[in-house]
OpenMM code with the backbone's topology and positions (N, CA, C; nanometers):
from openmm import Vec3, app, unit

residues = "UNK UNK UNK UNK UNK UNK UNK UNK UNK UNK UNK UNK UNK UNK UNK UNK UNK UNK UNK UNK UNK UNK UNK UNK UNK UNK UNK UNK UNK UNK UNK UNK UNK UNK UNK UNK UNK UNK UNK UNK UNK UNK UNK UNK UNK UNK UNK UNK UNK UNK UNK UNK UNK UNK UNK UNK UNK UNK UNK UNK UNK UNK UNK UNK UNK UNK UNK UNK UNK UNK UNK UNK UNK UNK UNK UNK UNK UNK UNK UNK UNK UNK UNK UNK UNK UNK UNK UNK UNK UNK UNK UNK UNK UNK UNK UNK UNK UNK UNK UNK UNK UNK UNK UNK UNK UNK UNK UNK UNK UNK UNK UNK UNK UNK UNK UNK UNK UNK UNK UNK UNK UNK UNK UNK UNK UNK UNK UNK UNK UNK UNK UNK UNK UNK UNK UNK UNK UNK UNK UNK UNK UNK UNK UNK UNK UNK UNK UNK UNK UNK UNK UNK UNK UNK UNK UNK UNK UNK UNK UNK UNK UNK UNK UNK UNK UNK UNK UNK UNK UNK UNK UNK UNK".split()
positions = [
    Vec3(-2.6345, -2.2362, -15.6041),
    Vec3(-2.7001, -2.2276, -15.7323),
    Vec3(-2.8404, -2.2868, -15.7183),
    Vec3(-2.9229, -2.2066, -15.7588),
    Vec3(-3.0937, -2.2435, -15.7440),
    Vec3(-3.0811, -2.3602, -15.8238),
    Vec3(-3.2413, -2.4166, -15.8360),
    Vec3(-3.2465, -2.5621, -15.9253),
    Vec3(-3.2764, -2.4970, -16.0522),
    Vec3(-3.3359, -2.3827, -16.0861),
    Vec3(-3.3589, -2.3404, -16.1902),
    Vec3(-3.2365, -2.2794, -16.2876),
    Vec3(-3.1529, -2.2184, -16.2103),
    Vec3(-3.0537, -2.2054, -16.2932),
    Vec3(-2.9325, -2.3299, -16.3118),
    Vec3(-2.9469, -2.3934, -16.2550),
    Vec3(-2.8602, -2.5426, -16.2744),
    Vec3(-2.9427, -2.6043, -16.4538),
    Vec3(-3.0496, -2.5851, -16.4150),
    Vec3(-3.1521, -2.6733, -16.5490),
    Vec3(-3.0921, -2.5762, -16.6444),
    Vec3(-3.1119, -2.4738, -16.6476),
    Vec3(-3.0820, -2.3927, -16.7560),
    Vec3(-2.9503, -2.3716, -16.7736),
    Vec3(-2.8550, -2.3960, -16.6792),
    Vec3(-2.6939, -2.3706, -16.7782),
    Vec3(-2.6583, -2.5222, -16.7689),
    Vec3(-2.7546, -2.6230, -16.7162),
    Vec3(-2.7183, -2.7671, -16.8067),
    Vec3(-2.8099, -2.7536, -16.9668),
    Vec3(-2.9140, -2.6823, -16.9691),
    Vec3(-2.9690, -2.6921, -17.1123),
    Vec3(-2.8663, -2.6107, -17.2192),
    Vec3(-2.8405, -2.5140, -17.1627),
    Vec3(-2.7391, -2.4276, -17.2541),
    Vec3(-2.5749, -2.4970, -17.2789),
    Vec3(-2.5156, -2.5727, -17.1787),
    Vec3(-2.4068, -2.6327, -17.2110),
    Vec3(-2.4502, -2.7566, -17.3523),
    Vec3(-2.5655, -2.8048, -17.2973),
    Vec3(-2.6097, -2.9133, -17.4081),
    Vec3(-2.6309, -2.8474, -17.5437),
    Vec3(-2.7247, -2.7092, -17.5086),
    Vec3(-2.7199, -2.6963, -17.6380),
    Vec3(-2.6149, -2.6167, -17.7129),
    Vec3(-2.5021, -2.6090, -17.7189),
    Vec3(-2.3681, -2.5359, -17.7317),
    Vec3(-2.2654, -2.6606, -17.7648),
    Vec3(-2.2857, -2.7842, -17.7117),
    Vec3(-2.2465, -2.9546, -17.7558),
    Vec3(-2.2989, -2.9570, -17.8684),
    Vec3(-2.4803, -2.9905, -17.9043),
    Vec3(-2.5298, -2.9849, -18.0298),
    Vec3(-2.5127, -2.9173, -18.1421),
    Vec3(-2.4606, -2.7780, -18.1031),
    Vec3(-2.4560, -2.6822, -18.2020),
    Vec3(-2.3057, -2.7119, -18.2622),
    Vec3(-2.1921, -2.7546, -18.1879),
    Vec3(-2.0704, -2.8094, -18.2670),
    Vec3(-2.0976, -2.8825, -18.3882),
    Vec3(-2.1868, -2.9846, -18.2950),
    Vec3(-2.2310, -3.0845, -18.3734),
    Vec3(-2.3347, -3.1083, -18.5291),
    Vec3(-2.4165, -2.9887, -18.5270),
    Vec3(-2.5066, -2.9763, -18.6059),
    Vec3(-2.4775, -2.8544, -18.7061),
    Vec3(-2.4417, -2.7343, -18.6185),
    Vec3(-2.4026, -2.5934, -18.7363),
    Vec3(-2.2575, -2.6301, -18.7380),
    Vec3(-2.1712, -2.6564, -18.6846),
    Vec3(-2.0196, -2.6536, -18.7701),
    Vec3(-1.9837, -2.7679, -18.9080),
    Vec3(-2.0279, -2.8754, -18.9100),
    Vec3(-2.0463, -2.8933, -19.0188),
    Vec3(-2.1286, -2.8306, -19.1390),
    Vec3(-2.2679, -2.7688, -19.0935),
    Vec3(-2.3225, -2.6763, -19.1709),
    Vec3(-2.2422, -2.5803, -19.2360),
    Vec3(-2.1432, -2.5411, -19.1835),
    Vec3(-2.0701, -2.3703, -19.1333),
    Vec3(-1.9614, -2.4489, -19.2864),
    Vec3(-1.8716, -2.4858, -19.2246),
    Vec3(-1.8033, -2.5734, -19.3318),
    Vec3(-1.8452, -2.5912, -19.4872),
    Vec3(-1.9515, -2.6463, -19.5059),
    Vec3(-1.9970, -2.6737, -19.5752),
    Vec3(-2.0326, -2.5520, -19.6516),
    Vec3(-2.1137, -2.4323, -19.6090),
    Vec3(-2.1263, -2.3327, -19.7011),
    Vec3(-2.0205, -2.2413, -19.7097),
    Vec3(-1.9073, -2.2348, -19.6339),
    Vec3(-1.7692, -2.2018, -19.6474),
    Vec3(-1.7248, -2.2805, -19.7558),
    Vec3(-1.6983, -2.3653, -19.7908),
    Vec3(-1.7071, -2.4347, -19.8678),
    Vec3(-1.7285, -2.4194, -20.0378),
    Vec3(-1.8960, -2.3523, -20.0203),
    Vec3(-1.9557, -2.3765, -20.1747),
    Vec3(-1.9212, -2.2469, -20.1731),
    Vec3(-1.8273, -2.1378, -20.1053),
    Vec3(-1.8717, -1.9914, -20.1184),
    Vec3(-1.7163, -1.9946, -20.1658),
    Vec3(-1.6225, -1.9938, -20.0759),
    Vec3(-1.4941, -2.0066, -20.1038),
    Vec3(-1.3882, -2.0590, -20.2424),
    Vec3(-1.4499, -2.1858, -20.2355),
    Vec3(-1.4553, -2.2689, -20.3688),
    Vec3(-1.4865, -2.2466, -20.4869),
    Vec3(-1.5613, -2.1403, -20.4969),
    Vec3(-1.6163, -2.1281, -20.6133),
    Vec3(-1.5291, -2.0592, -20.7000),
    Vec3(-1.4954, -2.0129, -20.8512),
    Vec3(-1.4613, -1.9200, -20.8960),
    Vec3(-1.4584, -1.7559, -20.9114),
    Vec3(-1.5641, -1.7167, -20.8363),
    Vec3(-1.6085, -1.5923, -20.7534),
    Vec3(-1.6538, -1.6047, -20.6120),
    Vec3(-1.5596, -1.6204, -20.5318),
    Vec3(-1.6127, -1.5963, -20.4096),
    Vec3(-1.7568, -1.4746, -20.3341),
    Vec3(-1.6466, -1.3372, -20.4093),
    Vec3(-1.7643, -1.2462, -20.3831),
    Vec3(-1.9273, -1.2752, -20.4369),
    Vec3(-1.8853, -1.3765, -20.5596),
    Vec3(-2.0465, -1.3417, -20.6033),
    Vec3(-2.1160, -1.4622, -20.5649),
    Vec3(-2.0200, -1.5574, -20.5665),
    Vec3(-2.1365, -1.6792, -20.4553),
    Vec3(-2.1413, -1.6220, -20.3049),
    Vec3(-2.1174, -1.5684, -20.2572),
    Vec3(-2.1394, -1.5064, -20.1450),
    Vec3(-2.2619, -1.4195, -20.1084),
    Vec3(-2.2477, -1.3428, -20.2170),
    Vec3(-2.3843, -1.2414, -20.2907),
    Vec3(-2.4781, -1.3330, -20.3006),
    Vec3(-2.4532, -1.4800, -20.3608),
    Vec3(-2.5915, -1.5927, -20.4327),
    Vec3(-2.6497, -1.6214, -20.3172),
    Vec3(-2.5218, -1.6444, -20.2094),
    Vec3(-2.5391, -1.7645, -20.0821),
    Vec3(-2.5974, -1.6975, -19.9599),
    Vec3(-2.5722, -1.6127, -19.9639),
    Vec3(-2.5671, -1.5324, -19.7778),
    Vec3(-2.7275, -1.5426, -19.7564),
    Vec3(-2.8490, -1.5763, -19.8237),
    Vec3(-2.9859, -1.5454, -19.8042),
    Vec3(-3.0073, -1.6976, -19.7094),
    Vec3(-2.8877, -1.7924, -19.7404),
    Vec3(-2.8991, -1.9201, -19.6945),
    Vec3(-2.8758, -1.8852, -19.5308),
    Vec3(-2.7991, -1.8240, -19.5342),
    Vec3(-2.7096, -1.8734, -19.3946),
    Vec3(-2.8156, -1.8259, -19.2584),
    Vec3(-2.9125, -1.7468, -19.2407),
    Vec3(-3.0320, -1.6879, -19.1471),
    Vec3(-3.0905, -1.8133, -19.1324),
    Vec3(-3.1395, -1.9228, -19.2347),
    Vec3(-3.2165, -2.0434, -19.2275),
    Vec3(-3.1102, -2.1011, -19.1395),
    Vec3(-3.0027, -2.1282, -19.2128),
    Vec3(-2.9173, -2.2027, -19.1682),
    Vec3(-2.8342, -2.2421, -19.0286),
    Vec3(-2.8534, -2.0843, -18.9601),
    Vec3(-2.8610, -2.0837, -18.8513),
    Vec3(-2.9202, -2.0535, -18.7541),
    Vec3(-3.1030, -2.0873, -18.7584),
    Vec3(-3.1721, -2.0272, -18.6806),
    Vec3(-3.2395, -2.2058, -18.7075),
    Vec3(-3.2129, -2.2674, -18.8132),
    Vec3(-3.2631, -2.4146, -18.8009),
    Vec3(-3.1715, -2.4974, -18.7140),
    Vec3(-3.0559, -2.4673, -18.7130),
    Vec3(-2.9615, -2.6021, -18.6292),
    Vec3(-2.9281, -2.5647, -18.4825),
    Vec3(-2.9721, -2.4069, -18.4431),
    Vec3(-3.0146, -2.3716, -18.3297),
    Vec3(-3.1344, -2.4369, -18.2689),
    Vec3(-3.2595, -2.4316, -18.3321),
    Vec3(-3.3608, -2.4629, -18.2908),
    Vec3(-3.3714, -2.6467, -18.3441),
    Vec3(-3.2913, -2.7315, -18.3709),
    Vec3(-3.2729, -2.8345, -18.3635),
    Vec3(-3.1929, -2.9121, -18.2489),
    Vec3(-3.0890, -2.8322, -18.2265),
    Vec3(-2.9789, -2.8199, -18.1400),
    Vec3(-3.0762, -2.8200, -18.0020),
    Vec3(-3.2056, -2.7301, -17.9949),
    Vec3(-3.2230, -2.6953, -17.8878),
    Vec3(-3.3662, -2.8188, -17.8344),
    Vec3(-3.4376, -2.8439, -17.9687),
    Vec3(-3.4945, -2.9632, -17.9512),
    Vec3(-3.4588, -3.1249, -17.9195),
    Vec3(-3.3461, -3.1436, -17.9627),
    Vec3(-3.2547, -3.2881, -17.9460),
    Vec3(-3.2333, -3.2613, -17.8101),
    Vec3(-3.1193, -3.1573, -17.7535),
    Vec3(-3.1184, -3.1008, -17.6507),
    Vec3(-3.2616, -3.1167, -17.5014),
    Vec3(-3.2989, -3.0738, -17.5534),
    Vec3(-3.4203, -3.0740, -17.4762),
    Vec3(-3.5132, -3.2093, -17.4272),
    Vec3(-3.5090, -3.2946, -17.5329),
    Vec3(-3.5519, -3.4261, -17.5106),
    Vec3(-3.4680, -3.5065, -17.4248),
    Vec3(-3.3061, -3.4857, -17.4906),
    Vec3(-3.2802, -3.5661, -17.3959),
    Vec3(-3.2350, -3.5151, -17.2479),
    Vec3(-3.2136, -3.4217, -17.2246),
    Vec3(-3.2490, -3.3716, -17.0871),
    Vec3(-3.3565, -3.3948, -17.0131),
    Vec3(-3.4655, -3.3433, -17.0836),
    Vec3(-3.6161, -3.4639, -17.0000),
    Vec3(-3.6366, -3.5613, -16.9630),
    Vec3(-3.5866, -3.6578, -17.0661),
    Vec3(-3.5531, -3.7696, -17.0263),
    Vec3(-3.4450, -3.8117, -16.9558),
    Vec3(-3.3469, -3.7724, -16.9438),
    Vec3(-3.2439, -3.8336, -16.8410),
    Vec3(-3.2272, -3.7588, -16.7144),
    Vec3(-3.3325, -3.6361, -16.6824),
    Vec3(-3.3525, -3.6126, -16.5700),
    Vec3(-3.4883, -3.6829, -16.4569),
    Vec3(-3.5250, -3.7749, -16.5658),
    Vec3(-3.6014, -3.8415, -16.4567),
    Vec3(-3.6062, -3.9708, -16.4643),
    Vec3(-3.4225, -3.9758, -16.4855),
    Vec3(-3.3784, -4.1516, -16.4699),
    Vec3(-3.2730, -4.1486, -16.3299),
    Vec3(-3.2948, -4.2278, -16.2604),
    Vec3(-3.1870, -4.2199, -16.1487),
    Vec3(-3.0343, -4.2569, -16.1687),
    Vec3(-3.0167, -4.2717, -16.2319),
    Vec3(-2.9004, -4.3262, -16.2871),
    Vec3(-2.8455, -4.2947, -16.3873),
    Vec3(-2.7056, -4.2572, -16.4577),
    Vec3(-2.6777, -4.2044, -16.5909),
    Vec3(-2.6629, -4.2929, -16.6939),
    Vec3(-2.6844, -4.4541, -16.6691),
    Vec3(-2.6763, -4.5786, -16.7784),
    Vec3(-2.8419, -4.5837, -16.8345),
    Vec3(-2.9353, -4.5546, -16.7113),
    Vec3(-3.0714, -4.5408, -16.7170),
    Vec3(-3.1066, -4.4256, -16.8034),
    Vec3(-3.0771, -4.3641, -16.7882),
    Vec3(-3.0835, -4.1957, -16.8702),
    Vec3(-3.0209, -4.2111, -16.9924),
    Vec3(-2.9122, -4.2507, -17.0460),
    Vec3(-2.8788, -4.2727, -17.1272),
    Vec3(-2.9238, -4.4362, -17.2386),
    Vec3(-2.9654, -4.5229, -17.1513),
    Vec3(-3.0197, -4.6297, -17.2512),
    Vec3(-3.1834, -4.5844, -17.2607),
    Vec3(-3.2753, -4.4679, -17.1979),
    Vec3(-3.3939, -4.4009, -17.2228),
    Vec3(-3.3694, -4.3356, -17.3639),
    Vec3(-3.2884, -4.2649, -17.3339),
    Vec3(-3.2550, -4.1423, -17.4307),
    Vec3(-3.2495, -4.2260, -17.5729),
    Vec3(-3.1497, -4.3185, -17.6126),
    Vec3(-3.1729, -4.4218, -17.6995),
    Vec3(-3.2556, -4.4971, -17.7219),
    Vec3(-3.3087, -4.5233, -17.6201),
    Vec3(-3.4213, -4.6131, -17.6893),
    Vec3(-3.5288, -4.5205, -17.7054),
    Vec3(-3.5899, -4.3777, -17.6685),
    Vec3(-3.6724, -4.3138, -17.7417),
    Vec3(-3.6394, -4.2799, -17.8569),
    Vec3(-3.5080, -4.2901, -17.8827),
    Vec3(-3.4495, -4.2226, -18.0544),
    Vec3(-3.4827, -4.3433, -18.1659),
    Vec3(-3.4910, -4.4747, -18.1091),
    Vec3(-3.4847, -4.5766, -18.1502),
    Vec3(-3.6605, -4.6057, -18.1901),
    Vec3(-3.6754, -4.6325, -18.0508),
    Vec3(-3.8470, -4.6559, -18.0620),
    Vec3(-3.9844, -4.5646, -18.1165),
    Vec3(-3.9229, -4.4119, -18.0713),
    Vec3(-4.0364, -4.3583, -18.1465),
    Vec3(-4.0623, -4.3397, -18.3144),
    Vec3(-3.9800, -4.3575, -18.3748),
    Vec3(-4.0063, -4.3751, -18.5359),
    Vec3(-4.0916, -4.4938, -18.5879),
    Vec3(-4.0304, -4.5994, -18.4752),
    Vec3(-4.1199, -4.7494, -18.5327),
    Vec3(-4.2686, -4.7105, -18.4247),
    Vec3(-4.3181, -4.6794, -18.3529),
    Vec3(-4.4451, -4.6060, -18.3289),
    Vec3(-4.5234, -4.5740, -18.3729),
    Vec3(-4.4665, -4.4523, -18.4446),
    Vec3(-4.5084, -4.3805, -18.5344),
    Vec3(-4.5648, -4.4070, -18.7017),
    Vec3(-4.4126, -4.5138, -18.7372),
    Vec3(-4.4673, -4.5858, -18.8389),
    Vec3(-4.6110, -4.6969, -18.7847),
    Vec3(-4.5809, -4.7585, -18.6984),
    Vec3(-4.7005, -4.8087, -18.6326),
    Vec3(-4.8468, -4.7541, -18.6636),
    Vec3(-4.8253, -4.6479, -18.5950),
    Vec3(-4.9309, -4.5483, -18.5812),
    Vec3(-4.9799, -4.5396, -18.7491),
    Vec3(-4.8919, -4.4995, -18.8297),
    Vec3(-4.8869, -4.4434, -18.9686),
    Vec3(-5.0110, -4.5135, -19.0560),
    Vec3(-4.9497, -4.6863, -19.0200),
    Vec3(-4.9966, -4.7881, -19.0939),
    Vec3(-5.1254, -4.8319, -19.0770),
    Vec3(-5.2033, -4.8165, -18.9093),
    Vec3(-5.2836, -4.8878, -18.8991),
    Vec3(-5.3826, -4.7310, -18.8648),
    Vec3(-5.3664, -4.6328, -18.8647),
    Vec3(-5.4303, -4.4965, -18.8878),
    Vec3(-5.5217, -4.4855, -18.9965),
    Vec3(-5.6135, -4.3560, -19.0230),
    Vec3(-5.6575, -4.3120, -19.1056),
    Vec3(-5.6697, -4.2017, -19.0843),
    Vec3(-5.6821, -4.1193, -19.2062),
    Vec3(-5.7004, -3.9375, -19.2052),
    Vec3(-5.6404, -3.8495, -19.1711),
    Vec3(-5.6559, -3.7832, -19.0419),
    Vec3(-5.5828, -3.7062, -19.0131),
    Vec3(-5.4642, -3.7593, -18.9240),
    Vec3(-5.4811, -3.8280, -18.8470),
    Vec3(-5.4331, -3.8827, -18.7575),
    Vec3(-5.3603, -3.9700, -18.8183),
    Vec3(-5.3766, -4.0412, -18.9319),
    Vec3(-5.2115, -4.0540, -19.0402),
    Vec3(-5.1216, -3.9770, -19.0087),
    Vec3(-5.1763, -3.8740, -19.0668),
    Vec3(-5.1034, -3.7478, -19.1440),
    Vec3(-5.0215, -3.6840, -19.0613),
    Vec3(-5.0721, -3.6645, -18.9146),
    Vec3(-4.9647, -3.5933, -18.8322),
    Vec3(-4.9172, -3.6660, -18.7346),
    Vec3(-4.9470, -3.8237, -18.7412),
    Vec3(-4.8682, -3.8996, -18.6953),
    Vec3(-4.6605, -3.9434, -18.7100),
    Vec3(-4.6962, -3.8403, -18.7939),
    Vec3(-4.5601, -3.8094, -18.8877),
    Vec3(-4.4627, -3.7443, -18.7496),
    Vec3(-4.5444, -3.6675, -18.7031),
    Vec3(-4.5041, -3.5669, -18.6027),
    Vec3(-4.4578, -3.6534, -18.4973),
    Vec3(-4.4569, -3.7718, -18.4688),
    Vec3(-4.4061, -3.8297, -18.3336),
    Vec3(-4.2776, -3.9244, -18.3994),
    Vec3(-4.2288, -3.8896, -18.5111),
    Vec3(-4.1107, -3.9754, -18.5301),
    Vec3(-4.0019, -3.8398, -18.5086),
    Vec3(-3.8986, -3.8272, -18.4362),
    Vec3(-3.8156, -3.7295, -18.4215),
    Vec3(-3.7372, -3.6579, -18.5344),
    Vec3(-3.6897, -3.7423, -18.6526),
    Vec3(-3.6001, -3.7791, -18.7195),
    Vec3(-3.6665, -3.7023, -18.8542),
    Vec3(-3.8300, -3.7449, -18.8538),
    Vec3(-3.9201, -3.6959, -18.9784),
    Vec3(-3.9418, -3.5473, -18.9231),
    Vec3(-3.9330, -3.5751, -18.7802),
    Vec3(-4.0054, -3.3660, -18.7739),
    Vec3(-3.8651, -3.3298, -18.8130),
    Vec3(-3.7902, -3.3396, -18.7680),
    Vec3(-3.6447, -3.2383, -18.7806),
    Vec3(-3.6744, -3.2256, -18.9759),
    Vec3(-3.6261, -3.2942, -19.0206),
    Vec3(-3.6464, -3.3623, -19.1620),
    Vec3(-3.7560, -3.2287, -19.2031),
    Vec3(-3.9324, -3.2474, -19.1890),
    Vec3(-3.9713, -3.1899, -19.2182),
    Vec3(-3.9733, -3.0434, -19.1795),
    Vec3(-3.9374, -2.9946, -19.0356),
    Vec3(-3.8817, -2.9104, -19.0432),
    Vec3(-3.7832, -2.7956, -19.1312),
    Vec3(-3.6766, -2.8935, -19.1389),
    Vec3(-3.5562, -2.8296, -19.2540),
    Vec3(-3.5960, -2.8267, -19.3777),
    Vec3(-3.7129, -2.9005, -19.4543),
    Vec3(-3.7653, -2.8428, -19.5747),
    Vec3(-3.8386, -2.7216, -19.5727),
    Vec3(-3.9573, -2.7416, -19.4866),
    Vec3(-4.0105, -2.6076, -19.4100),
    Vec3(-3.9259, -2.4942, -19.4551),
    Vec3(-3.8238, -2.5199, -19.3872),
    Vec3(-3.7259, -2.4055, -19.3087),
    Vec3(-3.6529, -2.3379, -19.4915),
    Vec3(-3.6355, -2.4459, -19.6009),
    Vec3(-3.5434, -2.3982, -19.6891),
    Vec3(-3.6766, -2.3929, -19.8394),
    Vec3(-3.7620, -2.4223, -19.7708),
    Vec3(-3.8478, -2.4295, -19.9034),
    Vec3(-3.8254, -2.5366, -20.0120),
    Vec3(-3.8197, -2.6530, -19.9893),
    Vec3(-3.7854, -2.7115, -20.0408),
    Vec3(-3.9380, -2.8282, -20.0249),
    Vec3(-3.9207, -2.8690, -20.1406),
    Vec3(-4.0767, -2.9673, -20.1850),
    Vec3(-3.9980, -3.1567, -20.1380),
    Vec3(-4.1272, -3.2179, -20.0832),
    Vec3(-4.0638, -3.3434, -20.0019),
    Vec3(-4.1066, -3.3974, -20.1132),
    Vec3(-4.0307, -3.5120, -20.1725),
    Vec3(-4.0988, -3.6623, -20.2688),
    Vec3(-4.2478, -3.6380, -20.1959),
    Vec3(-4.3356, -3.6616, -20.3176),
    Vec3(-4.4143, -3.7422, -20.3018),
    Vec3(-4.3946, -3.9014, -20.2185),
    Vec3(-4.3742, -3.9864, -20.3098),
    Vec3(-4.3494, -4.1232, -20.1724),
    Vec3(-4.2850, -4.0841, -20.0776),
    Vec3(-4.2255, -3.9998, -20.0269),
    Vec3(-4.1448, -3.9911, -19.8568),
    Vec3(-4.3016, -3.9697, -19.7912),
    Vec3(-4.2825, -4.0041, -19.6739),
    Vec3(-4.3540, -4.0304, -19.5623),
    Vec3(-4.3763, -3.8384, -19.4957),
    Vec3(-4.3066, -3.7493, -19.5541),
    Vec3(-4.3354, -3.6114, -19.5266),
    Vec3(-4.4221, -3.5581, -19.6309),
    Vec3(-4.3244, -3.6587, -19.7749),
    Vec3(-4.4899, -3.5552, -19.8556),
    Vec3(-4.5963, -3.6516, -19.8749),
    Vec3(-4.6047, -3.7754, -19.8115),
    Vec3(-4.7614, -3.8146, -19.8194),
    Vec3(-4.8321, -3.7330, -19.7137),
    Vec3(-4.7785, -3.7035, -19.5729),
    Vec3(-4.8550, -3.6500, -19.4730),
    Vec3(-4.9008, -3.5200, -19.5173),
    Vec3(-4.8119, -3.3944, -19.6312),
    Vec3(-4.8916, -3.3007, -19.6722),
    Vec3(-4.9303, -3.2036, -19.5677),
    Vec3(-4.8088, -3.1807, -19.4406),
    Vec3(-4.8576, -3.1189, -19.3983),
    Vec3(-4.7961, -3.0056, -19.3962),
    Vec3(-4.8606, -2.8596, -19.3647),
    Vec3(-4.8317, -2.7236, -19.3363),
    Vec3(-4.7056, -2.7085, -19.2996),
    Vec3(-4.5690, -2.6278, -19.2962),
    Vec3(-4.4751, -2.6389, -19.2947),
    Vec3(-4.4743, -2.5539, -19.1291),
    Vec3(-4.5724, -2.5048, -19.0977),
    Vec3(-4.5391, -2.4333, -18.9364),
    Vec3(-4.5957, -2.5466, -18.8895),
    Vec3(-4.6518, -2.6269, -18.9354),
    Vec3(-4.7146, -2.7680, -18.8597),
    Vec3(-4.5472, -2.8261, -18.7584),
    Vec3(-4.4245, -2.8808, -18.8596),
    Vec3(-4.3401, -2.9099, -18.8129),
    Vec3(-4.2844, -2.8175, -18.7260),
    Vec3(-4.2498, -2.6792, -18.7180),
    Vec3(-4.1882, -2.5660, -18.6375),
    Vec3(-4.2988, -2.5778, -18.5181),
    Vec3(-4.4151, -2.5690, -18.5141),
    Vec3(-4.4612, -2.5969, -18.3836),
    Vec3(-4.4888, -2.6958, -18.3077),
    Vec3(-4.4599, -2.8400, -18.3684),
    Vec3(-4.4414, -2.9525, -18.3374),
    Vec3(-4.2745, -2.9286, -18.2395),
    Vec3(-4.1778, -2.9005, -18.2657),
    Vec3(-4.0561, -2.9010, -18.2304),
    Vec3(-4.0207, -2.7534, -18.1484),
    Vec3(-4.0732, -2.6631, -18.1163),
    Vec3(-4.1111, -2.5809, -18.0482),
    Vec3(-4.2101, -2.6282, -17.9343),
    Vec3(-4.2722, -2.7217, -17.9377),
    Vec3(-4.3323, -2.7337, -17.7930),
    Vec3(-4.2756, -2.8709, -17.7471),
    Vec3(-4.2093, -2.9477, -17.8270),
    Vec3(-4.1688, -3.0584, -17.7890),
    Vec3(-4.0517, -3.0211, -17.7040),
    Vec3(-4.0107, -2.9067, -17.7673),
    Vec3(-3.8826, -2.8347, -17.7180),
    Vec3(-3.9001, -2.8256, -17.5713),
    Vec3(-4.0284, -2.7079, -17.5292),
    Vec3(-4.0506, -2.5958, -17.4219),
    Vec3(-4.1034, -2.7638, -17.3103),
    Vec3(-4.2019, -2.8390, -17.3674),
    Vec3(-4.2268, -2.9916, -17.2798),
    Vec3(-4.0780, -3.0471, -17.2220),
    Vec3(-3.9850, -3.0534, -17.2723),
    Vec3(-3.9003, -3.1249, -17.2149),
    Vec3(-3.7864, -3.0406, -17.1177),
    Vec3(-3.7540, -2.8776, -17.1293),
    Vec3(-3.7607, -2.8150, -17.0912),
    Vec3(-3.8253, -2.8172, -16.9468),
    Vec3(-3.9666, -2.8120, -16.9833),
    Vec3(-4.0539, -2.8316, -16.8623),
    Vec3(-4.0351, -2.8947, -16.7777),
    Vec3(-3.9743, -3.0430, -16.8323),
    Vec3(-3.9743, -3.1474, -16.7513),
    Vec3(-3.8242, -3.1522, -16.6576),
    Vec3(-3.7852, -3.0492, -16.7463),
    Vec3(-3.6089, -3.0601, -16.6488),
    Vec3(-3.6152, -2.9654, -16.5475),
    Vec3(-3.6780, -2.8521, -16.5686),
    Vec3(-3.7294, -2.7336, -16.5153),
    Vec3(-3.7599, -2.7511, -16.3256),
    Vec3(-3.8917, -2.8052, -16.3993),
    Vec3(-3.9738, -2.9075, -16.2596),
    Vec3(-3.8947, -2.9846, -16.1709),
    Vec3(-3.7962, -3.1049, -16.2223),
    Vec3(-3.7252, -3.2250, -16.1389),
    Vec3(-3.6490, -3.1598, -16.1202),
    Vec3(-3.5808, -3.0405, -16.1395),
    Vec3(-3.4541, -2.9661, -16.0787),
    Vec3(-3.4970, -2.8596, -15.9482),
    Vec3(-3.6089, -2.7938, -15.9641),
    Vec3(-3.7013, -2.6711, -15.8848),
    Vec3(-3.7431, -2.7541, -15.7723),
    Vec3(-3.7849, -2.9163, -15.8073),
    Vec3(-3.7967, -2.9822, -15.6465),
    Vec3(-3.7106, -2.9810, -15.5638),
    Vec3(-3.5868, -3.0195, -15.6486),
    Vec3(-3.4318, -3.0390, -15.5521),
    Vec3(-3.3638, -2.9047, -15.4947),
    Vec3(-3.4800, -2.8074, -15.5128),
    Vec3(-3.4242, -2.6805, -15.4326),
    Vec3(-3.5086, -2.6643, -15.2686),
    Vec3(-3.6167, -2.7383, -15.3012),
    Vec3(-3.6489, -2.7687, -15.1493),
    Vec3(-3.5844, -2.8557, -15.0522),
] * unit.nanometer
topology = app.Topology()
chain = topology.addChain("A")
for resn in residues:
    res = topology.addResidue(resn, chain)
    for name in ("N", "CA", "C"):
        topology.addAtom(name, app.Element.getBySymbol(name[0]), res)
């Protein structure tokens, strides 16, 4: 097995883990409000415009979480190393960011938003459902463009990707 296809059916097993994790409770859940209801057929009719968001967002979340931490724990030697990275970027980059947030101005506030993981996904999925952020949340002070977040998490995606890509394609020499 080349190094390139090792990276890629370890990215695809990961992201097929995430997706349990992220769309089957989704899945549930609008099974759920559809089933439950007193007309199935016609909440079904209300609901089904949901479910395209619904599963083209926890794919492409699935595939960003995914992706990070594969980057990162492919260039830890060790799987305690890789795994206390992986956490402590989940951990550390929000307080960063708030960092960043506080002692910022302008623009560089504003899309400082973009390096907390937790706020892109977040702003993402409003993006994704049309949905308006509070004012005081930290997504609707930043005010930003809703493909702002989708291409924030789309290259954060294809970067970490990259990075597994690369440390696997060496180990074929």
């Amino acid at each position: 097995m080349s190094g390139t296809d090792y990276a890629l059916a370890k990215w695809c097993a990961l992201v097929a883990a995430m997706l349990v994790i992220t769309l089957g409770p989704q899945l549930v859940l609008f099974g759920g409000k559809v089933f439950l209801s007193a007309t199935p057929s016609a909440a079904l009719k209300d609901e089904y415009r949901k479910l395209a968001p619904i599963l083209g967002g926890m794919f492409l979340t699935s595939c960003f979480i995914a992706s990070i931490g594969l980057g990162i724990g492919s260039l830890a030697s060790r799987r305690a190393y890789a795994t206390a990275s992986i956490i402590a970027f989940f951990l550390l980059m929000p307080a960063a960011s708030s960092i960043i947030r506080t002692a910022a101005t302008g623009d560089v506030k504003r899309y400082s938003i973009l390096a907390n993981p937790m706020m892109l996904i977040n702003g993402f999925a409003m993006w994704l459902f049309d949905i308006e952020a509070k004012r005081r949340s930290p997504i609707g002070r930043a005010d930003l463009p809703g493909q702002a977040y989708l291409y924030a998490v789309l290259v954060v995606s294809a970067v970490g990707m990259a990075i597994v890509w690369l440390r696997y394609r060496k180990s074929e020499a």
